[in-house]
ChimeraX commands (.cxc) that place a marker at each C-alpha (Angstrom):
marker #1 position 183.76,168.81,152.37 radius 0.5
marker #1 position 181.24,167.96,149.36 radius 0.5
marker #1 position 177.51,167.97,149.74 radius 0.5
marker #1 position 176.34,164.12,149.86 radius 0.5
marker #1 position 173.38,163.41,147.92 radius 0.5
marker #1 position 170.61,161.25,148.90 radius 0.5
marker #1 position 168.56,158.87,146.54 radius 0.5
marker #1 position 164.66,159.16,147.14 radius 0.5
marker #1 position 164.47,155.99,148.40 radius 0.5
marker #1 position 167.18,156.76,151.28 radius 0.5
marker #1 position 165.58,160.29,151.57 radius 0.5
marker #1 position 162.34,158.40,152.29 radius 0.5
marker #1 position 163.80,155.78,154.33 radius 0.5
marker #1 position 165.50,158.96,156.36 radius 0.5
marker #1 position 161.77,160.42,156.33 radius 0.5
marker #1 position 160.33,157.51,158.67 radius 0.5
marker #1 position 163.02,157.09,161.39 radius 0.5
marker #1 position 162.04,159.55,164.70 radius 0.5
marker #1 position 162.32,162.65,164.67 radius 0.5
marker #1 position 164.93,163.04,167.83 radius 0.5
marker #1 position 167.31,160.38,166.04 radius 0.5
marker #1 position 167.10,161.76,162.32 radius 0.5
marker #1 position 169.89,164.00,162.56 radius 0.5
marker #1 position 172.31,161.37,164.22 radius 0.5
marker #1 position 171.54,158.72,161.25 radius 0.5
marker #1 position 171.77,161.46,158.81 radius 0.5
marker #1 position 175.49,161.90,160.05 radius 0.5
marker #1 position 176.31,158.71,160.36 radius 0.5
marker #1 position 175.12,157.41,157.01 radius 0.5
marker #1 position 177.02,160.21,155.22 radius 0.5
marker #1 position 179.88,159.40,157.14 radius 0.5
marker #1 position 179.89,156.11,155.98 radius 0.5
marker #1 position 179.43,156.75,152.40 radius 0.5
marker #1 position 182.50,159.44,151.86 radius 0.5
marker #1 position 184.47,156.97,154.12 radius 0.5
marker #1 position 183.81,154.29,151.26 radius 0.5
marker #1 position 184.30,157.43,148.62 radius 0.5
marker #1 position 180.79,157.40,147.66 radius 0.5
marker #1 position 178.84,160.57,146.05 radius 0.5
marker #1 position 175.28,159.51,147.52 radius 0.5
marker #1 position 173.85,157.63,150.06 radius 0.5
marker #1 position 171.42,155.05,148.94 radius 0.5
marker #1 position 168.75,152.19,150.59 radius 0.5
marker #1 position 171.99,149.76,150.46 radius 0.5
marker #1 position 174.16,152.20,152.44 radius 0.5
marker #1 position 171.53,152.61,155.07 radius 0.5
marker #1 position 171.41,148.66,155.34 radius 0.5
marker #1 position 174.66,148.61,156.19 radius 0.5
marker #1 position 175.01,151.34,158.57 radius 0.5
marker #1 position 172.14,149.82,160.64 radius 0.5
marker #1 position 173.69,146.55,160.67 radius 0.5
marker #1 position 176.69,147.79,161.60 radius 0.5
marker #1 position 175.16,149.47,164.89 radius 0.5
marker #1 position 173.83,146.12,165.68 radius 0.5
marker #1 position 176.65,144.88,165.74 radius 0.5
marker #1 position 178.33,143.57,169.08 radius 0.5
marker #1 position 181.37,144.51,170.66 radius 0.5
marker link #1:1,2 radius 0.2
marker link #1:2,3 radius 0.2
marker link #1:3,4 radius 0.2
marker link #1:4,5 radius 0.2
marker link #1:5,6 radius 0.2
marker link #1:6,7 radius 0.2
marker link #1:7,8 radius 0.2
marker link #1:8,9 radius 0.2
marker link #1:9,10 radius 0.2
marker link #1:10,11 radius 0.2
marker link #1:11,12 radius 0.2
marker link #1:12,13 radius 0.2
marker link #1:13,14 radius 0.2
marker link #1:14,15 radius 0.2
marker link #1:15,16 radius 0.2
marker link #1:16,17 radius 0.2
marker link #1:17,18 radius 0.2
marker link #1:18,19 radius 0.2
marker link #1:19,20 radius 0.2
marker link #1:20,21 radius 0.2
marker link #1:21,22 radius 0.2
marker link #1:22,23 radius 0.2
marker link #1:23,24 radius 0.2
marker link #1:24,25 radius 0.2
marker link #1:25,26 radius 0.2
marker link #1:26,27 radius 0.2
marker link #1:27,28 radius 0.2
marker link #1:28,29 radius 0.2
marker link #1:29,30 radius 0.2
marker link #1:30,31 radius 0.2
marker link #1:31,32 radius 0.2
marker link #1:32,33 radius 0.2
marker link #1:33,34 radius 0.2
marker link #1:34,35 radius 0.2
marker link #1:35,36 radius 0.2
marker link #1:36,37 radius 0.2
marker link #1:37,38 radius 0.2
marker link #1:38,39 radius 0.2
marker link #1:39,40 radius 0.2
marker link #1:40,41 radius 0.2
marker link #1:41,42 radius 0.2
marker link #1:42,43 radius 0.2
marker link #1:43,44 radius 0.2
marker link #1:44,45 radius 0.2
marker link #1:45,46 radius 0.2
marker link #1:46,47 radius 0.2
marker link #1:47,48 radius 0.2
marker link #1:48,49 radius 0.2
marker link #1:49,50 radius 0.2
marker link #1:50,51 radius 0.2
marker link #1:51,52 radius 0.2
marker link #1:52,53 radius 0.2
marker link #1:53,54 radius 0.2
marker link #1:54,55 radius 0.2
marker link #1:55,56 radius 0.2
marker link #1:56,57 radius 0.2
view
């Protein structure tokens, strides 16, 4: 499995969510982005992986 990169703005984004959730978002982003084939994550990316946990069942 590749490396994903971030861009800074994600990597900054990543920066101000808590500490105790970081790593969970972290997976979860990158998840998302080699599930839609994608190289990096980015701001966008994020956006949509936080709607999508809002998201009801």
């Amino acid at each position: 499995m590749s490396a994903i990169r971030w861009s800074s703005d994600a990597s900054a984004r990543l920066k101000r969510v808590p500490f105790f959730i970081r790593p969970f978002v972290k997976r979860r982003a990158e998840a998302a982005a080699r599930a839609q084939g994608e190289a990096e994550v980015t701001s966008a990316l994020l956006d949509q992986v936080k709607s999508s946990e809002h998201k009801p069942d």
